[in-house]
SEMI-618280 format. One record per atom (N, C-alpha, C, O): residue in one letter; x, y, z. Coordinates in steps of 0.1 Angstrom, whole numbers, plus 5000, padded with zeros to 4 digits. Example, Ala and Ser with C-alpha at 12.3 -4.5 7.8 and 13.67 -1.06 7.14 Angstrom:
% residues 2
A513249435078;A512349555078;A513249675078;A514249675085;S512849785071;S513749895071;S512950005079;S513450115080;
END
This chain:
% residues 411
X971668726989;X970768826982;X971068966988;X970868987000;X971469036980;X971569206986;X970169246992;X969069196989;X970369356999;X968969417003;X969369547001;X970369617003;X967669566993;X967569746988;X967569827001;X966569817008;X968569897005;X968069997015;X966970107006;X966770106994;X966470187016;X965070297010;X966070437007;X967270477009;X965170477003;X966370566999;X966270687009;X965170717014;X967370777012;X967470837023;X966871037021;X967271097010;X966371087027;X966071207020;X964771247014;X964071137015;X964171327010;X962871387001;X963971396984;X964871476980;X963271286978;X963171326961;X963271456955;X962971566960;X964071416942;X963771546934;X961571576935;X961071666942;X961071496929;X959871516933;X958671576944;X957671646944;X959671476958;X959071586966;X959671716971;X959471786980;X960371706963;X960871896972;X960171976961;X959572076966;X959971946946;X959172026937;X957672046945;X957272146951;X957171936944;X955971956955;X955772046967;X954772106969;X956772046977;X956972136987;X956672286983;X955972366989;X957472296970;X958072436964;X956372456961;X955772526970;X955672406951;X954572426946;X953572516960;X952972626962;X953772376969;X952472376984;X953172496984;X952372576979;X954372576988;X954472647000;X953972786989;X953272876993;X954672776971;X953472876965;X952172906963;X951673006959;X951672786967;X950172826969;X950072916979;X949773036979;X950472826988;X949872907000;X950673007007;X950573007019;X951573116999;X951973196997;X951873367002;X952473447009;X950373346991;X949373466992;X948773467004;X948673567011;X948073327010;X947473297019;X948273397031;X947773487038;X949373367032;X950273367046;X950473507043;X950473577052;X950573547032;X950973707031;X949773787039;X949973857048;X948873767034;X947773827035;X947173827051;X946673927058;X947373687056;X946973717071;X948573807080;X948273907087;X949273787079;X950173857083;X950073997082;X950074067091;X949874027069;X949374147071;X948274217074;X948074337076;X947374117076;X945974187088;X946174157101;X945174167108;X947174127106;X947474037118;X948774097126;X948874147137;X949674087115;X950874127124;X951174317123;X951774397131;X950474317108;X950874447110;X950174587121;X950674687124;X948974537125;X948274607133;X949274597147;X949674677155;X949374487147;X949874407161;X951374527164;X951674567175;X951774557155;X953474607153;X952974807159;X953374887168;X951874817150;X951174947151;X951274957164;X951975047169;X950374887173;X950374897188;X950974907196;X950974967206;X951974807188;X953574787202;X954074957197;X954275037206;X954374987184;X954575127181;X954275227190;X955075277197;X952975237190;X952375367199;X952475337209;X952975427216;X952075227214;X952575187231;X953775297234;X953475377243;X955175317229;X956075347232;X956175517230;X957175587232;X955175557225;X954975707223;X954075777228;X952875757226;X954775907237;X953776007246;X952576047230;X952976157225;X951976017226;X951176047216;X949376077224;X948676007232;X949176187217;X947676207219;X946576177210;X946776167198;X945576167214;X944676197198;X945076287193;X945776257184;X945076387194;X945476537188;X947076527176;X947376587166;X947776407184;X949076437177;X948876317167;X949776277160;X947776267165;X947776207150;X947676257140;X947676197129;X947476387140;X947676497127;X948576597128;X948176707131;X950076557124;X951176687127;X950576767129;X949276777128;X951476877131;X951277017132;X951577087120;X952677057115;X950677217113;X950877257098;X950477397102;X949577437109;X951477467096;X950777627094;X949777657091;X949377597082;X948977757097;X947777797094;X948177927089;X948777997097;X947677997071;X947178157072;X946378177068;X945678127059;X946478277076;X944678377067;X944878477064;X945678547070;X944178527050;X944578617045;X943178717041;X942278677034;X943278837047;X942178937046;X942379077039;X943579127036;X941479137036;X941879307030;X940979387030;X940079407023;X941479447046;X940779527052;X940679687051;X941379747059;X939879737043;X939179887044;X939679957060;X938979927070;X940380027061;X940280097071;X940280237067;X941380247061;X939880337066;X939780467060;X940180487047;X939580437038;X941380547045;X941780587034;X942980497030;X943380507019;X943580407037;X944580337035;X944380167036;X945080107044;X943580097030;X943279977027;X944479897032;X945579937028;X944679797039;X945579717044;X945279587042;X944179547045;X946479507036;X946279317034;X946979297052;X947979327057;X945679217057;X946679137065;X946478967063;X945578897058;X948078917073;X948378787070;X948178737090;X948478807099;X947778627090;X947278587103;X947978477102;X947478397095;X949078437108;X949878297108;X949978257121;X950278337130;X949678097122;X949078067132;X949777937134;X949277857126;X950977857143;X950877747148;X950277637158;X950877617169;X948977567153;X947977537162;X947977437172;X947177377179;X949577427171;X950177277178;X950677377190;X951077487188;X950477327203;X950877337217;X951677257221;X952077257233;X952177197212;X953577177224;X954877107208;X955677017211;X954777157198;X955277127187;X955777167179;X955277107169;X956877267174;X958077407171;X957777287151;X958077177146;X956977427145;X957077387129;X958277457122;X958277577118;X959377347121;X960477427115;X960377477099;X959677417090;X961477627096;X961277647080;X959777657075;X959277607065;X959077727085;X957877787079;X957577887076;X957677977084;X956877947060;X957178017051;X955677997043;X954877907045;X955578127032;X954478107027;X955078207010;X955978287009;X954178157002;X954578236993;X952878266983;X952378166980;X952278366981;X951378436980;X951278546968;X951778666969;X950478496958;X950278616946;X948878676948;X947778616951;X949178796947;X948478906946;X947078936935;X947378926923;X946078946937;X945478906923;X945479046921;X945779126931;X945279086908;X944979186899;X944479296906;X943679286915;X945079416903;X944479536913;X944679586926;X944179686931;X945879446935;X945879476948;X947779506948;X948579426946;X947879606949;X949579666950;X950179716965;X949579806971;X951179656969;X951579656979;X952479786989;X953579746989;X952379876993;X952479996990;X953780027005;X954980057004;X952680007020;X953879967031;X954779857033;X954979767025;X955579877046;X957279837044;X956479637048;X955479597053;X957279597044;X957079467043;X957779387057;X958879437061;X957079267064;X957679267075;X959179177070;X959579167058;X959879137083;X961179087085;X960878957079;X959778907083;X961678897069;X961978787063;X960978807049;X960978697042;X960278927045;X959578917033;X959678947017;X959179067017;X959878937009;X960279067000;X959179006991;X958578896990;X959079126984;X958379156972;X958679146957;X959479236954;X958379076947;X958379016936;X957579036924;X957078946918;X957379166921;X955879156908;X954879196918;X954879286926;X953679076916;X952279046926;X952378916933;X951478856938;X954278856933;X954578746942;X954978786956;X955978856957;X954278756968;X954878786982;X955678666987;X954978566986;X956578656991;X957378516998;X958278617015;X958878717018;X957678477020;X957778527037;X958578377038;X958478267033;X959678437050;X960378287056;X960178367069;X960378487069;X959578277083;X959778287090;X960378217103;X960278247115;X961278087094;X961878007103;X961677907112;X961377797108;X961677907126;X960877847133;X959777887139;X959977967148;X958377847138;X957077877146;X957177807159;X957377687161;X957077897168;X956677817183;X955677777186;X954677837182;X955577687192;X953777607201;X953077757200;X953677867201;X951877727197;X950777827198;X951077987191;X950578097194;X951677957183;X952178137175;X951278127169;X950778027163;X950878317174;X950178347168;X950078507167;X949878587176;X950378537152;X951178657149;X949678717137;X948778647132;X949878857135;X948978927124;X950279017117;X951079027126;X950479057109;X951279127099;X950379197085;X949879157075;X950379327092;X949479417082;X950879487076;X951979527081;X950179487061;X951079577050;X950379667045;X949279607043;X950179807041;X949879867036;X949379887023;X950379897016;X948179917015;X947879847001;X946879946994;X945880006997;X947779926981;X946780016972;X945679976962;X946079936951;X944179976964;X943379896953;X942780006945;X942080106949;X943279956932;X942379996918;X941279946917;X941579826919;X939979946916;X939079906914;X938379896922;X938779956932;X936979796924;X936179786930;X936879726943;X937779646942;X936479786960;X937179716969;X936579646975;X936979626987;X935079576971;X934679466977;X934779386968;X934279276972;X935379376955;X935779266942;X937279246950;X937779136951;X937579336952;X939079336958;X939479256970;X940579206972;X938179266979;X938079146988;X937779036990;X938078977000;X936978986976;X936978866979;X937878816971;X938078696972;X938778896961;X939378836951;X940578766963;X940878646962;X940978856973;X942278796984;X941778716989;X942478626986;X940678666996;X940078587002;X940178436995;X940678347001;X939878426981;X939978336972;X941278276967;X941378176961;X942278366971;X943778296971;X944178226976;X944078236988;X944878106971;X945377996982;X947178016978;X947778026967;X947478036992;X948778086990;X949477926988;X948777826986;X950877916990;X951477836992;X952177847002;X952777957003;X952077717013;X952677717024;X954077617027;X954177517021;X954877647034;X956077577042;X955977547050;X954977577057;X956777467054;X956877437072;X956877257071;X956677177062;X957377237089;X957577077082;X957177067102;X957277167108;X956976967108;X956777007124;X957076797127;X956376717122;X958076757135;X958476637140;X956976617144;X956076687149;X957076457136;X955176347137;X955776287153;X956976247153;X955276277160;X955276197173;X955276037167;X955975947168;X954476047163;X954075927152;X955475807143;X955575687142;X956075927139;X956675887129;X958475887137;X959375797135;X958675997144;X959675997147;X960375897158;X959875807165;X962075937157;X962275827167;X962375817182;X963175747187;X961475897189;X961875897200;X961075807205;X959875807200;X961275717213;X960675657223;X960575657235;X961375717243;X959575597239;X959675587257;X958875497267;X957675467264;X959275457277;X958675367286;X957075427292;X956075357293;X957475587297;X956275667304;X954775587303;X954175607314;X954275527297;X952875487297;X952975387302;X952075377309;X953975277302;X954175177309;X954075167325;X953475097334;X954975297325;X955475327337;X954075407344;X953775337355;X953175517343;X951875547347;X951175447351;X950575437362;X951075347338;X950275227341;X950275137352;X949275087357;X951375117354;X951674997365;X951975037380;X951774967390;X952375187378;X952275257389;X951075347395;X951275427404;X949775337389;X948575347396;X947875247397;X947575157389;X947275287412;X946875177422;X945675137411;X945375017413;X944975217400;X943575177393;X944275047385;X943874937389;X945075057377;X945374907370;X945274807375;X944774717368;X945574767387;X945474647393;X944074557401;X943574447404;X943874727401;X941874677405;X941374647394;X940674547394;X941674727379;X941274677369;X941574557363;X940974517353;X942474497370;X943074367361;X942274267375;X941574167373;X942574287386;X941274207390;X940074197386;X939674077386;X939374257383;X938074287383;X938074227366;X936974207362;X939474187352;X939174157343;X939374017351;X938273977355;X940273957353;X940273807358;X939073717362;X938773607359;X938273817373;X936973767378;X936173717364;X936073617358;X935673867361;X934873847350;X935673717335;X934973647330;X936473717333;X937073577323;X936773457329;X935773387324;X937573417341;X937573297345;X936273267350;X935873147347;X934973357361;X933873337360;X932973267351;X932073177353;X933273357338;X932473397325;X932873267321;X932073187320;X934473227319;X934073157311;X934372967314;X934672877306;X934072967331;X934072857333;X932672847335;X932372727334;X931672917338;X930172937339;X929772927327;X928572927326;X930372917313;X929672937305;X929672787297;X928872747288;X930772727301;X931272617300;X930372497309;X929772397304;X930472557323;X929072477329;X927772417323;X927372307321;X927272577321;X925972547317;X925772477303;X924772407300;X926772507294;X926772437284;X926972277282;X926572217273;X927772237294;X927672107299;X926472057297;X925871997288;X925972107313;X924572077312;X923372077303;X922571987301;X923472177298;X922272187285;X922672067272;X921871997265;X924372047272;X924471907262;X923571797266;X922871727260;X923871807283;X923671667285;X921771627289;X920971527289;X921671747291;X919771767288;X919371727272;X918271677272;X919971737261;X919271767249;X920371627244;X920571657233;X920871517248;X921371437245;X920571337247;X921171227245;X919271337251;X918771247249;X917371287239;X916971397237;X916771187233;X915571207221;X914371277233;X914471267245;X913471337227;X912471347230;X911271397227;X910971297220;X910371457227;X909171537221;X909771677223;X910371707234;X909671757213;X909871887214;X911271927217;X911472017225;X912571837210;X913771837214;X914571957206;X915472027212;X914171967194;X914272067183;X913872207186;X914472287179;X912772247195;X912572367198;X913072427207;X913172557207;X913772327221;X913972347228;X915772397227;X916372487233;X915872317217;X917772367210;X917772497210;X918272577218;X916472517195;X916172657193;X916172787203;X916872887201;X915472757212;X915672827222;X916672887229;X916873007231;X917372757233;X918972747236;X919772837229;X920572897236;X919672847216;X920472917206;X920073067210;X920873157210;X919073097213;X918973247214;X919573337218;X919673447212;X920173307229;X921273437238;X922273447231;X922873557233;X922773337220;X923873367217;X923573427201;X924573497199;X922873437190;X922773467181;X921873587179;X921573627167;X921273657192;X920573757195;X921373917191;X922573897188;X921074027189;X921774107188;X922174147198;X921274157207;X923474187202;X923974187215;X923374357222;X923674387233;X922574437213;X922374557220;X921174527222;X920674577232;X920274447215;X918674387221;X919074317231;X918774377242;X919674227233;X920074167248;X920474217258;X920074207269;X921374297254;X921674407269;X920974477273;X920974497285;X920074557263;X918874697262;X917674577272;X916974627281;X917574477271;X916574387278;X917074397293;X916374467302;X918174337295;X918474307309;X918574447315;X918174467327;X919074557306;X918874637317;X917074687319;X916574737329;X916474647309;X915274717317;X914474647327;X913774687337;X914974467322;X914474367332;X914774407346;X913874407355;X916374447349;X916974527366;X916574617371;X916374637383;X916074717357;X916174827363;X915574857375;X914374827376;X916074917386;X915675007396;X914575037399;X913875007409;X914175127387;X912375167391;X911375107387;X910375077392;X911775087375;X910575017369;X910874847360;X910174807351;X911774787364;X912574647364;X911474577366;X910574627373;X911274447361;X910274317366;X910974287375;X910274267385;X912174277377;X912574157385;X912674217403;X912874167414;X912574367397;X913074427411;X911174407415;X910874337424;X910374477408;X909074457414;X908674287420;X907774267428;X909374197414;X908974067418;X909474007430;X908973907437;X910774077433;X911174067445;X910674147459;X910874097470;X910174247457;X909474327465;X908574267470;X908474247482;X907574207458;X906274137463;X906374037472;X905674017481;X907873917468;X907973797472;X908673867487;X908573787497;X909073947488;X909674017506;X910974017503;X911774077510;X911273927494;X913173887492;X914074057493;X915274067496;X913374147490;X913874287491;X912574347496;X911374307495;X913174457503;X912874577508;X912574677500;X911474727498;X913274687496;X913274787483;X914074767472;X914974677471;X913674857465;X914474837443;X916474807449;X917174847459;X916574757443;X918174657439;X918974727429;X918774667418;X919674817428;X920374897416;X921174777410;X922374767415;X920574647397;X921874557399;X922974607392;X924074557396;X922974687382;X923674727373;X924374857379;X925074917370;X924374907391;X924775037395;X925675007405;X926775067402;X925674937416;X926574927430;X927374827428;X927274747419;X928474837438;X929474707436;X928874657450;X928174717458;X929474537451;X929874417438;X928574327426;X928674247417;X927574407433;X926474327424;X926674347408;X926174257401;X927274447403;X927474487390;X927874427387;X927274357379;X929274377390;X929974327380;X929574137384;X930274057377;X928574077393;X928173917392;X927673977381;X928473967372;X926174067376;X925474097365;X925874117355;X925074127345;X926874107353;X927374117340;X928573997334;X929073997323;X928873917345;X929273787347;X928273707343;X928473627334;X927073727350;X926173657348;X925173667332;X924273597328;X925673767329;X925473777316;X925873737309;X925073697301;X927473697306;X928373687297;X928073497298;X928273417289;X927773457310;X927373307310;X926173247304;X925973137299;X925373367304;X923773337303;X924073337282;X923473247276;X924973427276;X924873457263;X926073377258;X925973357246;X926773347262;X927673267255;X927673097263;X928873047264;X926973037266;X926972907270;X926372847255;X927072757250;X925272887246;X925372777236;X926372797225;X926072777213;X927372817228;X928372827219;X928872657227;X928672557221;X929472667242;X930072537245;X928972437243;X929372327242;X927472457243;X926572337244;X926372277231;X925972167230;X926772347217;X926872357204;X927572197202;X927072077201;X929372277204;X930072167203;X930671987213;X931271887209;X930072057230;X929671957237;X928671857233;X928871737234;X927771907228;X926771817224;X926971727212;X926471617211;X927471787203;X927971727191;X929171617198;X929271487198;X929871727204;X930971527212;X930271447219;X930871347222;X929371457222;X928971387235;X927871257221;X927771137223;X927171327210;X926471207204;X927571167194;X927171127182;X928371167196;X929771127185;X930270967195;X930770867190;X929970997207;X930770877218;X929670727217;X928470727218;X930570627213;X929770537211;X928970477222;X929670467232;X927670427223;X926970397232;X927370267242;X927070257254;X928070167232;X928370057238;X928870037249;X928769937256;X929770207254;X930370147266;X929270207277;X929370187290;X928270287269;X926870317283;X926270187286;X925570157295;X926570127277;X925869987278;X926469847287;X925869767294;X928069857285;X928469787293;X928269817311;X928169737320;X928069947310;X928169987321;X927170027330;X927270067341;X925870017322;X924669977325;X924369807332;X923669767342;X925369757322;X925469587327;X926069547339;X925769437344;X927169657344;X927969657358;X927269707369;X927669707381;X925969787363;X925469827378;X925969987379;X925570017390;X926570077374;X927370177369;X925970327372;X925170367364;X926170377384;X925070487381;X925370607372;X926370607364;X924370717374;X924470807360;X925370907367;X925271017363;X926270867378;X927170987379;X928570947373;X929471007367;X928470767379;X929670717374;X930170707362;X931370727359;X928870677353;X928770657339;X929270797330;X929670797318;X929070927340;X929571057332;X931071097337;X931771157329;X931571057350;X932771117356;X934070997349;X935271017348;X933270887347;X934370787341;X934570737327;X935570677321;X933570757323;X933270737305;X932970907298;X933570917288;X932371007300;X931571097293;X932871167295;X933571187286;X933071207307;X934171387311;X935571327303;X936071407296;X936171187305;X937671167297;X936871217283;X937071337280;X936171167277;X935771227261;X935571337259;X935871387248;X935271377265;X935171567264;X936271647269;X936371767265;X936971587278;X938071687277;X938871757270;X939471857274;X939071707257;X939671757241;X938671877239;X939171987238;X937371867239;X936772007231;X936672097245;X936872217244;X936572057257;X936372147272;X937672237274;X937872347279;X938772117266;X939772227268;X939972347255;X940472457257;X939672307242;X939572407231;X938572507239;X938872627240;X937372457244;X936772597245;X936772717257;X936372827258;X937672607268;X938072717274;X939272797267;X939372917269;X939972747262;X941072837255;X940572927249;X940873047249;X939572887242;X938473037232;X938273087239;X938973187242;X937073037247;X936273147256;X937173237267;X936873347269;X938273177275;X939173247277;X939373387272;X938973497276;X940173347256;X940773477255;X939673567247;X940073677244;X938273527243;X937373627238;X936773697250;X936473817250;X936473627259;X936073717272;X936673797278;X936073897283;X938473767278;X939373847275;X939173997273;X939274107279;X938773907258;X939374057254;X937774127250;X937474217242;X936674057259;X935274157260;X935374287263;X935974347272;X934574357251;X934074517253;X933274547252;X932974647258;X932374507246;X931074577239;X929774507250;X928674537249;X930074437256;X929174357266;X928874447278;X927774507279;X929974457289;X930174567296;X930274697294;X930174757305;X930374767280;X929874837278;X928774937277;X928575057281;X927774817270;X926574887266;X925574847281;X924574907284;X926274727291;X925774677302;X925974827314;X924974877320;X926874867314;X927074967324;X928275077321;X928375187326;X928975027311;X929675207308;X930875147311;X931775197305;X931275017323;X932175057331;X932775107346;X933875117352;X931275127348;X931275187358;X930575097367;X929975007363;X930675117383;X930175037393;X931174917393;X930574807392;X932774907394;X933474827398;X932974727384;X932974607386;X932474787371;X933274657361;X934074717348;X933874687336;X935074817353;X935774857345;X937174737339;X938374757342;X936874677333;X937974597324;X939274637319;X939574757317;X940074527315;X941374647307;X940974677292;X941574757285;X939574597288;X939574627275;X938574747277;X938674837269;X937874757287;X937274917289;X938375057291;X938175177290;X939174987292;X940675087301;X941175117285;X941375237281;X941375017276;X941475067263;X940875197262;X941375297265;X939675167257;X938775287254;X938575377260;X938575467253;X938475407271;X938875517282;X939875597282;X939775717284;X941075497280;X942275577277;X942575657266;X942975777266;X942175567253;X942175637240;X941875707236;X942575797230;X940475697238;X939375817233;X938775947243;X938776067242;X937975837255;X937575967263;X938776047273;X938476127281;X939875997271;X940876077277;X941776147268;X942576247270;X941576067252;X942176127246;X943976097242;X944676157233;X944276007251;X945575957255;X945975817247;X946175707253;X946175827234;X946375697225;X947475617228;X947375497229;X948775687231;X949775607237;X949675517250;X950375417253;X948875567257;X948675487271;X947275407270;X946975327278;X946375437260;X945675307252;X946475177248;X946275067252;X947475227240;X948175107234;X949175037240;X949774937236;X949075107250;X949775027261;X949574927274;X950274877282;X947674937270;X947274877277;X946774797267;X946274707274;X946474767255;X946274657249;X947574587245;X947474487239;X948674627248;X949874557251;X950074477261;X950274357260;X949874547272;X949474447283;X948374327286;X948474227293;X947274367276;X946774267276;X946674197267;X945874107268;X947774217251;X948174117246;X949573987253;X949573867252;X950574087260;X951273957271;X949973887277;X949773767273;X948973947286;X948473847293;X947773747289;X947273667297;X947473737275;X946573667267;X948073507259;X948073387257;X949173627258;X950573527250;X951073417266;X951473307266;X950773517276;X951373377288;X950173307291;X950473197296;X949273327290;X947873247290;X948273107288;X948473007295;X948173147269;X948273027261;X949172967261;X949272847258;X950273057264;X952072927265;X951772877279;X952272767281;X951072917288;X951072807300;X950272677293;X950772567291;X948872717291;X947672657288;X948372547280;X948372447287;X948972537267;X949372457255;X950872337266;X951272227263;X951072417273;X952472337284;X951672227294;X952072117297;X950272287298;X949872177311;X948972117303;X948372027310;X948472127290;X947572047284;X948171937277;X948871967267;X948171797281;X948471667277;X947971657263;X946971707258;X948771597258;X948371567238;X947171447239;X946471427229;X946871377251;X945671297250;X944671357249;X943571307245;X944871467251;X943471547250;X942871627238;X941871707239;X943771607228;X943471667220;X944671787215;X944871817203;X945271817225;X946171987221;X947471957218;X948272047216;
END
């Protein structure tokens, strides 16, 4: 009797299938890519460019054009102005009609001539900060305050063209190189490390615990969740605006409660001195994001079938053994997803530390160093070079993380 071998390969049928799946989902992939990668590309971009705030808007000629009454000889002047400091606007030129009644009478400057009631000026290249006036001499028919605003009301046409920092091709290392060579980045990247791995193995703790508190039935089991849920679905500027007034210094509960109890001497700046700042805001980020891990802890933990609490109830098995040798293997699959989350969102925390202290008192972050750099210094390229850096430290994170985490566990 022959035997059918199977047949070797994907069918005409399933490759049509393939073709179909991979058109659907097509748009899908287009679309995150482009909210994803293309920002991503943006950054590594500017990373590599001396770029300021200021140089996100080339440089463009400025004129102004006035018609000034001086005795008997009325004069148009032109005020041209390059407002860029460090930025040469090449082939800059203007060309300018004259409205009705205004006749041009003195010598016209270098590169100008005259046309009808058309003016055209080339003045080639403008340097950083030029700033020139060119009065012509002028004859007005009629009314000369009609005659003034009539010039005022002209929009001339302008030239000029000035290299976008932005756009062009120069590149460079320099922000990299500032960055890594001041002694501040490295305190800063300590001081983010603490606060992640603190934050988000503390947050993981307590979330443990709170599963394994509300894992069993009881009276008032439901409110007490409720509760639980609060730090984390709270508005994060009501929760911060709380703790700091709870600390505060002068007028703080917690500092007056400690006074009374003797535990201090006097008021506790927690939010102001190092190192207490930055536990406070550790201890924040544990306190507000633990029911996120108690969420889905808890959900694995009443997912685990009971039978083997039961065998091992029958062995004599106490309630530490029963969690370190039956409970923690089951949970390792979601303990390690959420440290990988909570990892890289604590990460990349800003708005916590933020509104908690500015930054200051030794908990300046790299995602604070973002902002600092960017905006209140002004310095966009050496912003984006520091969320460069802390997108490597987030990409070797997870290629270690995804290497030492065993497939039994879920990853």
């Amino acid at each position: 009797m022959t035997e059918i071998s199977p047949p070797k390969g994907r069918g005409a049928l399933a490759r049509r299938e393939a073709r179909l799946a991979w058109g659907l989902l097509l748009p899908t992939i287009t679309i995150v890519a482009l909210v994803v990668i293309v920002p991503l590309l943006a950054i590594f971009w500017i990373s590599a460019k001396p770029v300021k705030l200021g140089d996100l808007r080339p440089a463009e000629m400025r004129l102004r054009v006035t018609l000034r009454d001086r005795g008997d000889v009325p004069q148009l002047e032109y005020r041209v102005i390059n407002p860029s400091r460090d930025q040469v606007i090449h082939k800059a030129g203007f060309t300018d009609t004259l409205p009705q009644g205004v006749t041009l009478t003195g010598d016209l400057p270098q590169g100008c001539a005259l046309s009808g009631q058309v003016l055209n000026c080339d003045f080639g290249d403008l340097e950083p900060a030029y700033n020139e006036r060119f009065r012509i001499d002028a004859q007005v028919s009629g009314d000369v305050k009609a005659a003034e605003q009539a010039v005022r009301d002209t929009e001339p046409t302008l030239r000029g063209s000035a290299d976008n920092v932005l756009t062009n091709a120069t590149f460079t290392l320099e922000n990299f190189t500032k960055l890594f060579d001041s002694g501040e980045f490295w305190s800063v990247f300590g001081v983010t490390l603490f606060y992640t791995v603190f934050g988000t193995l503390g947050a993981l703790v307590v979330g443990l615990f709170a599963a394994m508190l509300l894992n069993k039935s009881f009276r008032g089991q439901g409110i007490l969740r409720g509760l639980y849920l609060f730090p984390y679905v709270a508005p994060v500027i009501a929760v911060a605006f709380t703790w700091i007034t709870l600390f505060d210094p002068f007028s703080g509960s917690a500092n007056a409660l400690l006074v009374q109890m003797g535990v201090s001497q006097g008021a506790i700046n927690f939010f102001g001195q190092k190192p207490l700042a930055l536990i406070m805001v550790t201890l924040f980020e544990v306190w507000r994001y633990f029911p996120l891990s108690f969420l889905f802890i808890l959900a694995r933990m009443q997912s685990i079938d009971s039978d083997m609490y039961e065998a091992a109830d029958m062995d004599g098995a106490s309630p530490f053994q029963k969690f370190w040798y039956l409970s923690l293997p089951q949970l390792l699959g979601i303990l390690s997803v959420l440290f990988l989350l909570r990892f890289i969102w604590t990460f990349n925390k800003f708005d916590d530390i933020f509104l908690l202290t500015g930054g200051n008192a030794g908990t300046r972050t790299l995602t604070v160093n973002v902002y600092e750099q960017a905006f209140a210094v002004s310095n966009i390229g050496a912003g984006a070079a520091v969320a460069v850096v802390v997108f490597g430290c987030l990409l070797v994170f997870s290629a270690l993380f995804f290497r030492t985490m065993s497939r039994e566990e879920g990853l």
